[in-house]
Biopython code that builds the backbone (N, CA, C, O; Angstrom):
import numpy as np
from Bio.PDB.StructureBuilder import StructureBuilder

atoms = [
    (1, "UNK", "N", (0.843, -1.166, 0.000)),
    (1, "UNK", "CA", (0.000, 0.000, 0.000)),
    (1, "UNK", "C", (0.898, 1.242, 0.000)),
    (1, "UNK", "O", (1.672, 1.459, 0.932)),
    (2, "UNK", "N", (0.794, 1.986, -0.970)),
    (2, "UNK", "CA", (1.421, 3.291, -1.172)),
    (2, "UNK", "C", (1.075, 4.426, 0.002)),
    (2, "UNK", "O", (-0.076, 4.863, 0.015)),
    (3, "UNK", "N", (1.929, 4.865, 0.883)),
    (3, "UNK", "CA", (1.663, 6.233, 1.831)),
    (3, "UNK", "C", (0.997, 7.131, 1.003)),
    (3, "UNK", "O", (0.651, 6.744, -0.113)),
    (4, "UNK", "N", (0.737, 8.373, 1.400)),
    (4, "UNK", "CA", (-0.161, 9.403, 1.224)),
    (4, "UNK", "C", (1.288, 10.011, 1.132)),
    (4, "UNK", "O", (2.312, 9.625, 1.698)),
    (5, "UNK", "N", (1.061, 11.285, 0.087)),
    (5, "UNK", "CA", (2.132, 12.025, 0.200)),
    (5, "UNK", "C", (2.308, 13.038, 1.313)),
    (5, "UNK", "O", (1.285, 13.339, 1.929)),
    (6, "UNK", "N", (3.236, 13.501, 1.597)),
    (6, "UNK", "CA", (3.264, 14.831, 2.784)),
    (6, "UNK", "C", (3.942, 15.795, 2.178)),
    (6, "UNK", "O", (5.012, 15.612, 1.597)),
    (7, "UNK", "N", (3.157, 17.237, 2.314)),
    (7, "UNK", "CA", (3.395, 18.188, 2.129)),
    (7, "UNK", "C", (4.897, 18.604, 2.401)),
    (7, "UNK", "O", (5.524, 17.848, 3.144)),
    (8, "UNK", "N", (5.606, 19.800, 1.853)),
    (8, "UNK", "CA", (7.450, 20.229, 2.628)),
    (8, "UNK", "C", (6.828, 20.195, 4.135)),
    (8, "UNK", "O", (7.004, 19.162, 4.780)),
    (9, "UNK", "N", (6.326, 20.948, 4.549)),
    (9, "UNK", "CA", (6.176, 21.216, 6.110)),
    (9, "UNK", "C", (5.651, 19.585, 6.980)),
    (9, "UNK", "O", (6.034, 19.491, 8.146)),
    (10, "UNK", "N", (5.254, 19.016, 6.705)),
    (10, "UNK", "CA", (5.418, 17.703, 7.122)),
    (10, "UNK", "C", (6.327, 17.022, 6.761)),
    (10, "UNK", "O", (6.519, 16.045, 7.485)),
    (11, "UNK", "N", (7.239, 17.172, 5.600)),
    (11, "UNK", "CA", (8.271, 16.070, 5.649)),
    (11, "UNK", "C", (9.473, 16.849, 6.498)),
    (11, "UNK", "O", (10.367, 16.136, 6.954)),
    (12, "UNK", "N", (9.521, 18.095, 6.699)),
    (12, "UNK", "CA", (10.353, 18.785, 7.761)),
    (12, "UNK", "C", (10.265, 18.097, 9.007)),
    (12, "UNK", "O", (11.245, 17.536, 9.497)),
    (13, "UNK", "N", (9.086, 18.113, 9.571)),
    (13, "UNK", "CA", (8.363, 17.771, 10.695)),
    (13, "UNK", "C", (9.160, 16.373, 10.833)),
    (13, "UNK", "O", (10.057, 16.276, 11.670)),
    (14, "UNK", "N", (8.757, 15.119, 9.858)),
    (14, "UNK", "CA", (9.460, 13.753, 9.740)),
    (14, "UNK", "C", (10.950, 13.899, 9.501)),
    (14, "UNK", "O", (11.237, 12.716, 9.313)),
    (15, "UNK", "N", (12.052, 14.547, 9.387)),
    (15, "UNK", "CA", (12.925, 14.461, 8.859)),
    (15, "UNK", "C", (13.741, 15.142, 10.767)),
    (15, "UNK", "O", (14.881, 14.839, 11.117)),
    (16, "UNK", "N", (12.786, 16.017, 11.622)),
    (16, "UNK", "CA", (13.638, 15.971, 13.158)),
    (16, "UNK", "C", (12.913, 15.094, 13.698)),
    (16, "UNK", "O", (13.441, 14.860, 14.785)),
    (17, "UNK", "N", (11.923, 14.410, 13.565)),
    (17, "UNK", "CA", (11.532, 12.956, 14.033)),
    (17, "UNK", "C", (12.976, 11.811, 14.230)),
    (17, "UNK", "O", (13.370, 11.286, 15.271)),
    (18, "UNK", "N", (13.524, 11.686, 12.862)),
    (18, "UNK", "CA", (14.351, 10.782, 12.353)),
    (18, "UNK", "C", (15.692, 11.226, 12.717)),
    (18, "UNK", "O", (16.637, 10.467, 12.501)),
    (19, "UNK", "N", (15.876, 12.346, 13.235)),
    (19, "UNK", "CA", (17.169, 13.382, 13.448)),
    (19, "UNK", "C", (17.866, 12.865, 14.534)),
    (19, "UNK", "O", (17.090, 12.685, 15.472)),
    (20, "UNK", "N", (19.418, 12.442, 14.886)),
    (20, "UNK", "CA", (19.881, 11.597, 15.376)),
    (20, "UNK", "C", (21.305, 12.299, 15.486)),
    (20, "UNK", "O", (22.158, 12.288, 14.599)),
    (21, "UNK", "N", (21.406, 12.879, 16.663)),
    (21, "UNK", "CA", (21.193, 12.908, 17.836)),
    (21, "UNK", "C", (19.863, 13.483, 17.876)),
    (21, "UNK", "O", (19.579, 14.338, 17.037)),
    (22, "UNK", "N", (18.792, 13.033, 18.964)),
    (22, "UNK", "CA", (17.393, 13.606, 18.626)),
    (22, "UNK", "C", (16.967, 15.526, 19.052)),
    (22, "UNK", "O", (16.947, 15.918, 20.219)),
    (23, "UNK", "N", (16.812, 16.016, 18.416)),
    (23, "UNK", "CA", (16.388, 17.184, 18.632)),
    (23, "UNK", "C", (15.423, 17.330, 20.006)),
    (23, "UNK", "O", (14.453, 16.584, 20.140)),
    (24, "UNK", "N", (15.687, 18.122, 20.794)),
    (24, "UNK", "CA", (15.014, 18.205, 22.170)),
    (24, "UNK", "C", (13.711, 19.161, 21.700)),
    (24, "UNK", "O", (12.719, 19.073, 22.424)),
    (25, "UNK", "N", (13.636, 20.087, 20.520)),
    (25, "UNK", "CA", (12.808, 20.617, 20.334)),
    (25, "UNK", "C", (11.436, 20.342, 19.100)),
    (25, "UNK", "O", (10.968, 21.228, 18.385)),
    (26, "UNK", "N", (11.019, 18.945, 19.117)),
    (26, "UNK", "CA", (10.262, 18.771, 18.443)),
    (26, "UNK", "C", (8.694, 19.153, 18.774)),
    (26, "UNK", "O", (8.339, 18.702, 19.862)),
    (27, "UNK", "N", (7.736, 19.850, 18.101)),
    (27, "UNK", "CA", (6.693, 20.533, 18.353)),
    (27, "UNK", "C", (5.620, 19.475, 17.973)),
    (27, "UNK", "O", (5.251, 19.132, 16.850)),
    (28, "UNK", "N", (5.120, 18.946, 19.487)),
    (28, "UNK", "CA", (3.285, 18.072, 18.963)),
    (28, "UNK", "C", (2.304, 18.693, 18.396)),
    (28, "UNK", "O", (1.292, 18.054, 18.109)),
    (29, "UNK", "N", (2.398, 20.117, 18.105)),
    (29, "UNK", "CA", (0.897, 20.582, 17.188)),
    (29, "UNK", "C", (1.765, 19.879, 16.339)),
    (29, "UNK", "O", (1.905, 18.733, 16.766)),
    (30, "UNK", "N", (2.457, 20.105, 15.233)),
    (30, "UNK", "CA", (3.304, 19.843, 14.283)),
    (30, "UNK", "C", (3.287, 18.002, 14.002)),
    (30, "UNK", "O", (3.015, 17.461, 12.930)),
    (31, "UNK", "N", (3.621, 17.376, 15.171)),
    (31, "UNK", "CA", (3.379, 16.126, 15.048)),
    (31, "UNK", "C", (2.510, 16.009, 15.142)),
    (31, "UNK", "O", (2.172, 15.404, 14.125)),
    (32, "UNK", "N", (1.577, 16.183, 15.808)),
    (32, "UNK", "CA", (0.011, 15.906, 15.738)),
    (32, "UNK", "C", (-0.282, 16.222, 13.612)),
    (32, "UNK", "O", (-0.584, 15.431, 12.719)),
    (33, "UNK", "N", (-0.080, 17.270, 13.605)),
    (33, "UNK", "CA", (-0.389, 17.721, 11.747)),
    (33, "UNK", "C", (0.089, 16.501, 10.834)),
    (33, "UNK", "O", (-0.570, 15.984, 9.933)),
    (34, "UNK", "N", (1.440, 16.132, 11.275)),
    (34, "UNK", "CA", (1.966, 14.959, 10.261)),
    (34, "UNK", "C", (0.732, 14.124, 10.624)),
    (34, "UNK", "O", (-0.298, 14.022, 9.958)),
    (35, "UNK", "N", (1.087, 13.399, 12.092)),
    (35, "UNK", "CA", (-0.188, 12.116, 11.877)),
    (35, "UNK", "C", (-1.261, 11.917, 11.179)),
    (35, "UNK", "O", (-1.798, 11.034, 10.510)),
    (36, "UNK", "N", (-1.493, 13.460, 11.672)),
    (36, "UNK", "CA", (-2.996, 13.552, 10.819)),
    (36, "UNK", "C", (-3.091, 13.338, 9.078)),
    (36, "UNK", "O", (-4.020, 12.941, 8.375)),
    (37, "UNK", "N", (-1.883, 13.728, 8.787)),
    (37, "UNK", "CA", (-1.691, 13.720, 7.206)),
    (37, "UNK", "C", (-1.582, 12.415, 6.671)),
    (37, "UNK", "O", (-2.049, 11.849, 5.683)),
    (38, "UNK", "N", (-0.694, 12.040, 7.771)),
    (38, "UNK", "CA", (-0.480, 10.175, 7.163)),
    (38, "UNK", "C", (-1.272, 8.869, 7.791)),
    (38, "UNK", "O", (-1.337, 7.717, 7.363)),
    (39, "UNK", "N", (-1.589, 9.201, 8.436)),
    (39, "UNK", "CA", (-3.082, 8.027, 9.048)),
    (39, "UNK", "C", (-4.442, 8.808, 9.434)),
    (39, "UNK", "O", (-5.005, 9.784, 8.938)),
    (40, "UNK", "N", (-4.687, 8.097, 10.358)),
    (40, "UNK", "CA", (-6.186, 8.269, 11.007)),
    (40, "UNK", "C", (-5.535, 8.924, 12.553)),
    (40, "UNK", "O", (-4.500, 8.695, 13.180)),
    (41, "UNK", "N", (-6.554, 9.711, 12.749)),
    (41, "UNK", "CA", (-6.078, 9.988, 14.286)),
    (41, "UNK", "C", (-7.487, 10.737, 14.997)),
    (41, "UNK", "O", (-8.170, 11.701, 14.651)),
    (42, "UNK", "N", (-7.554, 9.746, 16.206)),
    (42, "UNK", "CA", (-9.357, 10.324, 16.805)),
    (42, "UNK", "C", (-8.840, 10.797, 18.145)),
    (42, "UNK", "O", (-7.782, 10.439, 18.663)),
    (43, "UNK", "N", (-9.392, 11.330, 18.456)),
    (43, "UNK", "CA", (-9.482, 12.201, 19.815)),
    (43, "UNK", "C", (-10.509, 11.067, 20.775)),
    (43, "UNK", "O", (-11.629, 10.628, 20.512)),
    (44, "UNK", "N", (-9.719, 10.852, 21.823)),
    (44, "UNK", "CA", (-10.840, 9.660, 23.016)),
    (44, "UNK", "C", (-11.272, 11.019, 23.724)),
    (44, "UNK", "O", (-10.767, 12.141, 23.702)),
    (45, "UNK", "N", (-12.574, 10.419, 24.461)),
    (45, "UNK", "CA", (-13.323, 11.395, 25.672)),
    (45, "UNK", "C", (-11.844, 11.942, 26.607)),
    (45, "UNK", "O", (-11.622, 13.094, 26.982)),
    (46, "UNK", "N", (-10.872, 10.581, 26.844)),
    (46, "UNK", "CA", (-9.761, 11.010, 28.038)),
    (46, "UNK", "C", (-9.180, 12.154, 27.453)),
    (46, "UNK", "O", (-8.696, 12.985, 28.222)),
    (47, "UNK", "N", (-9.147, 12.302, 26.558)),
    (47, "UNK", "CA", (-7.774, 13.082, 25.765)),
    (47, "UNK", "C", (-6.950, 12.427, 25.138)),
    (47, "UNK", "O", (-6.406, 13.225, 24.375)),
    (48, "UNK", "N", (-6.424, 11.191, 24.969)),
    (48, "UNK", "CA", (-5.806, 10.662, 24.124)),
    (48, "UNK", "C", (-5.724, 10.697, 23.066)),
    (48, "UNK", "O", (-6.442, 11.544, 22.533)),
    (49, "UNK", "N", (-4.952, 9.950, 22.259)),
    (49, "UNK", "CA", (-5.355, 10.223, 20.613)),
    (49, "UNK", "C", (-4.747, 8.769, 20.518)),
    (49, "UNK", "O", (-3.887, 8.179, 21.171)),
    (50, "UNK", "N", (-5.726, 8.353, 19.190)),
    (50, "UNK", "CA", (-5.595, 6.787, 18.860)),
    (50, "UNK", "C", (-5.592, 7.107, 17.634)),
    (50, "UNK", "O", (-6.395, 7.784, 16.992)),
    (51, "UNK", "N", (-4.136, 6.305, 17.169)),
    (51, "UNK", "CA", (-3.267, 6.662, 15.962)),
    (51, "UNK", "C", (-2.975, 5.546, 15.212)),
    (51, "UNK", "O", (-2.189, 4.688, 15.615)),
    (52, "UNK", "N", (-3.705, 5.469, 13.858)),
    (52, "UNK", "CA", (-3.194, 4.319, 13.165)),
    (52, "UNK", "C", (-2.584, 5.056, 11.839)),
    (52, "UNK", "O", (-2.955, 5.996, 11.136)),
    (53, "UNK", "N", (-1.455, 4.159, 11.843)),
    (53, "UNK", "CA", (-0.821, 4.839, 10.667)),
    (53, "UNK", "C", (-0.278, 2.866, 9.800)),
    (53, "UNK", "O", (0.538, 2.003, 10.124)),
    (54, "UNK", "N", (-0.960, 2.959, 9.045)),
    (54, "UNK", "CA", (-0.603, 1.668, 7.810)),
    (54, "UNK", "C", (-1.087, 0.672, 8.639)),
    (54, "UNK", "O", (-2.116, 1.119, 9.147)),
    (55, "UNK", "N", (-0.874, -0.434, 9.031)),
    (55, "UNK", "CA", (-1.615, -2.004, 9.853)),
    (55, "UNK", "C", (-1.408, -1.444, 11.347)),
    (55, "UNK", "O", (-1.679, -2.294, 12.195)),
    (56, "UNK", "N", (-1.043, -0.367, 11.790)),
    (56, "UNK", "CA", (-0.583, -0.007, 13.568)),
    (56, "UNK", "C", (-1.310, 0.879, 14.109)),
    (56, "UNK", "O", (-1.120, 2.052, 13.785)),
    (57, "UNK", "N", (-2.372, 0.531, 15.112)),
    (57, "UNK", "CA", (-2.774, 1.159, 16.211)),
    (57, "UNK", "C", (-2.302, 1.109, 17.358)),
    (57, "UNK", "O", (-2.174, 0.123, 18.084)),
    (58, "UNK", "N", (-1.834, 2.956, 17.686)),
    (58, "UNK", "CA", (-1.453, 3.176, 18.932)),
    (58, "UNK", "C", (-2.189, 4.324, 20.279)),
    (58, "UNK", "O", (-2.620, 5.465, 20.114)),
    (59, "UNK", "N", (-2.143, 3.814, 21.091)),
    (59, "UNK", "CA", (-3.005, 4.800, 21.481)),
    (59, "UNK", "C", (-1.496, 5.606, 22.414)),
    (59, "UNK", "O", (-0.544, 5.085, 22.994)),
    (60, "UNK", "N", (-1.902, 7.129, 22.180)),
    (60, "UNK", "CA", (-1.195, 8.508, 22.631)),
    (60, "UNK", "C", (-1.451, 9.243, 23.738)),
    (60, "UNK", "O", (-2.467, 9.915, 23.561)),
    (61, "UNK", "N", (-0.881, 9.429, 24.989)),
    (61, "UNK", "CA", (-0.870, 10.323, 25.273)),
    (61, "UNK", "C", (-0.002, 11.692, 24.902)),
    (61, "UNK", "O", (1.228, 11.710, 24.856)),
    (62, "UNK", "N", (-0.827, 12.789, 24.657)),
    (62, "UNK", "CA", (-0.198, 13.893, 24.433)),
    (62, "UNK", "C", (0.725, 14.897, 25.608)),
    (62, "UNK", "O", (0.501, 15.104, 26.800)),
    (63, "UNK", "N", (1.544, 15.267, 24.938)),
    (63, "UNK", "CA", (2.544, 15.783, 25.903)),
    (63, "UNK", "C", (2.312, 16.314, 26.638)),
    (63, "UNK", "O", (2.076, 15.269, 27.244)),
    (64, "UNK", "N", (2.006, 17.360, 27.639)),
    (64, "UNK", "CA", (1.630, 18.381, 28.671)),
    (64, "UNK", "C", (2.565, 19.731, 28.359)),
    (64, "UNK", "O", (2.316, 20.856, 28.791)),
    (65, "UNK", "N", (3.541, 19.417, 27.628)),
    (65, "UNK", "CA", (4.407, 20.493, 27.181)),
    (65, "UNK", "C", (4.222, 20.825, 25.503)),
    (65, "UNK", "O", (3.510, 20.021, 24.903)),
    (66, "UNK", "N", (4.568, 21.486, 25.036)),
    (66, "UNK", "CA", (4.795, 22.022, 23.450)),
    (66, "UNK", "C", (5.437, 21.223, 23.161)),
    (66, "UNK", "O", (5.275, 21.089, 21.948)),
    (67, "UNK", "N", (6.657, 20.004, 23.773)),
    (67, "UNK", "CA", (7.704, 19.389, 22.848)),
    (67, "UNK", "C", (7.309, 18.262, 22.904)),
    (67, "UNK", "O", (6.626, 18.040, 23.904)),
    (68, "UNK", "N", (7.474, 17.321, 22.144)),
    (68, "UNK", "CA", (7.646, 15.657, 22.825)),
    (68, "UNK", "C", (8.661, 15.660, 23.218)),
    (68, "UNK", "O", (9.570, 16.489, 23.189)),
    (69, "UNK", "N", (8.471, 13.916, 23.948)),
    (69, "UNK", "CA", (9.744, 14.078, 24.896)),
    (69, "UNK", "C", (10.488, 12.460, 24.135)),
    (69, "UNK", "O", (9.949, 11.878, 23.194)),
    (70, "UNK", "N", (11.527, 12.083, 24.672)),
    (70, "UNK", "CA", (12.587, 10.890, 23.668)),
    (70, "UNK", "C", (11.931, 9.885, 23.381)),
    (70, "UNK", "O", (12.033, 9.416, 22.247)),
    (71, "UNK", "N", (10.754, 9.064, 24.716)),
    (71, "UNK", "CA", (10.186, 8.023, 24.319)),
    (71, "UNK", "C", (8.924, 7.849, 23.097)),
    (71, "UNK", "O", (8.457, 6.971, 22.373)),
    (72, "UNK", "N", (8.727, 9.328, 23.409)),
    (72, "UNK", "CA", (7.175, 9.454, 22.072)),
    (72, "UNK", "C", (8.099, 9.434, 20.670)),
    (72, "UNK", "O", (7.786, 8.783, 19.673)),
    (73, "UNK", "N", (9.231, 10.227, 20.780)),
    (73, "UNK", "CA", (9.988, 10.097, 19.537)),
    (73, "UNK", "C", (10.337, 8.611, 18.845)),
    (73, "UNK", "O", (10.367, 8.313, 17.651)),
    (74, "UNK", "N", (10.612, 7.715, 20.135)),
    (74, "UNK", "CA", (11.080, 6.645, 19.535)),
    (74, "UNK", "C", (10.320, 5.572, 18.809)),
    (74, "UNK", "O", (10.603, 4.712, 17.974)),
    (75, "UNK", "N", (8.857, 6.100, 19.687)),
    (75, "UNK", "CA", (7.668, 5.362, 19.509)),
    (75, "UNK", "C", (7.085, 6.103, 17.842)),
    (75, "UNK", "O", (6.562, 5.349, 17.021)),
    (76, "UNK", "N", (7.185, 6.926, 17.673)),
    (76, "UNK", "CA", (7.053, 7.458, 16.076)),
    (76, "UNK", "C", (7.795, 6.949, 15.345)),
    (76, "UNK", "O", (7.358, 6.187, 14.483)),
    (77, "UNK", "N", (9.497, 7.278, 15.492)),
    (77, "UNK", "CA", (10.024, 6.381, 14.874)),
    (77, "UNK", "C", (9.419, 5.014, 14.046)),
    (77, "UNK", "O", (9.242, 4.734, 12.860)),
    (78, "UNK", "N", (9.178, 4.240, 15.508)),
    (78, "UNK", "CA", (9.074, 3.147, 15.073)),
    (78, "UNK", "C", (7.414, 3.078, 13.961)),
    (78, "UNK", "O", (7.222, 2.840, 12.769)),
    (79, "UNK", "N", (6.746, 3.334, 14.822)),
    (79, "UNK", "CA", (5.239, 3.603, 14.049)),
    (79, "UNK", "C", (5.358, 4.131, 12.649)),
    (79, "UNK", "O", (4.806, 3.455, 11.781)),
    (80, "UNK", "N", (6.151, 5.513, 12.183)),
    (80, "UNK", "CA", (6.076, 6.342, 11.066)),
    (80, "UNK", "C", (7.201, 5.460, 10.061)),
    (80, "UNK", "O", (6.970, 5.541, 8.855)),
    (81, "UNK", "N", (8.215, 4.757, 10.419)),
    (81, "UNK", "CA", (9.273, 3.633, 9.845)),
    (81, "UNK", "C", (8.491, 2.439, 8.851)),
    (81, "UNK", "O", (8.684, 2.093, 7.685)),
    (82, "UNK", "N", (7.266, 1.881, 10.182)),
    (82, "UNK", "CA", (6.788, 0.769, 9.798)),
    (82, "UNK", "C", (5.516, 0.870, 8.422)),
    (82, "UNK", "O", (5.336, 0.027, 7.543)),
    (83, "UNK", "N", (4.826, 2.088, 8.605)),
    (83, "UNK", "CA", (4.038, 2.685, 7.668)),
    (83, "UNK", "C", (4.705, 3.112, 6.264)),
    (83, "UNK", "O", (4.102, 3.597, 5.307)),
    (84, "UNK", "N", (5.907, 2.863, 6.339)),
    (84, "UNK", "CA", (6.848, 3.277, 4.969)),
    (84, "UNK", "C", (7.146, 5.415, 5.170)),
    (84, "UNK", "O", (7.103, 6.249, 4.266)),
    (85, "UNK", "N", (7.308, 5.550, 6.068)),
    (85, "UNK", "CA", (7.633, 7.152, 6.420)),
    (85, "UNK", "C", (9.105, 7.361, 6.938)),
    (85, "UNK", "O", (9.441, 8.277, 7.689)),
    (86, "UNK", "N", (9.884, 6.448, 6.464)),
    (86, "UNK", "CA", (11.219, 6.633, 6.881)),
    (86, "UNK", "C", (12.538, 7.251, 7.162)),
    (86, "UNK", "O", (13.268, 6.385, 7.643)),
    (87, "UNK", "N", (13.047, 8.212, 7.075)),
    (87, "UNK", "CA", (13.858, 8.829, 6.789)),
    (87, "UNK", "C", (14.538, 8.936, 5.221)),
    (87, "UNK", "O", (15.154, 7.903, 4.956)),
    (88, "UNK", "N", (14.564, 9.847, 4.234)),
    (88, "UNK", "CA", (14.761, 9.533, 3.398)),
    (88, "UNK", "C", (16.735, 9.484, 3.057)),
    (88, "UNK", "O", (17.165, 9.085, 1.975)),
]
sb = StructureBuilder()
sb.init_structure("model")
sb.init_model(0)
sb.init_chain("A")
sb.init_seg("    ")
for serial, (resi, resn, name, xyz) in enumerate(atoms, 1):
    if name == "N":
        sb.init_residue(resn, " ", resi, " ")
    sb.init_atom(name, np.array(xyz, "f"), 0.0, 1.0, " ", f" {name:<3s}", serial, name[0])
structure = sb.get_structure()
């Protein structure tokens, strides 16, 4: 199954996702925008967000801060990797 394309400003967004040493300043509106571009993403009553991107549902808590923090990164990683969103 072919990804959805992403706009420059989302493949920016994916490209400090993938950024290694990881950028401390990655922005969840911003990640929240990619997800939204490349899967499904619903809002639960809790606040969560349940994120499928290609055969993977994950359910999210959102940050409490403007940034994510290393483990949500790694967890995209892996999620946005497996969907074919890889680093190019």
């Amino acid at each position: 199954m072919a990804t959805p394309p992403l706009g420059s400003h989302h493949r920016d967004t994916l490209e400090r996702i993938f950024d290694r040493p990881s950028s401390a300043n990655v922005d969840w509106r911003e990640v929240r925008s990619l997800l939204e571009a490349a899967g499904t993403v619903v809002e639960e009553p809790n606040g969560k967000l349940r994120v499928t991107l290609g055969a993977e549902t994950e359910v999210i808590d959102p940050p409490r801060g403007k940034d994510v923090d290393q483990q949500l990164l790694v967890d995209l990683r892996r999620m946005l990797g497996n969907a074919g969103y890889g680093p190019e």
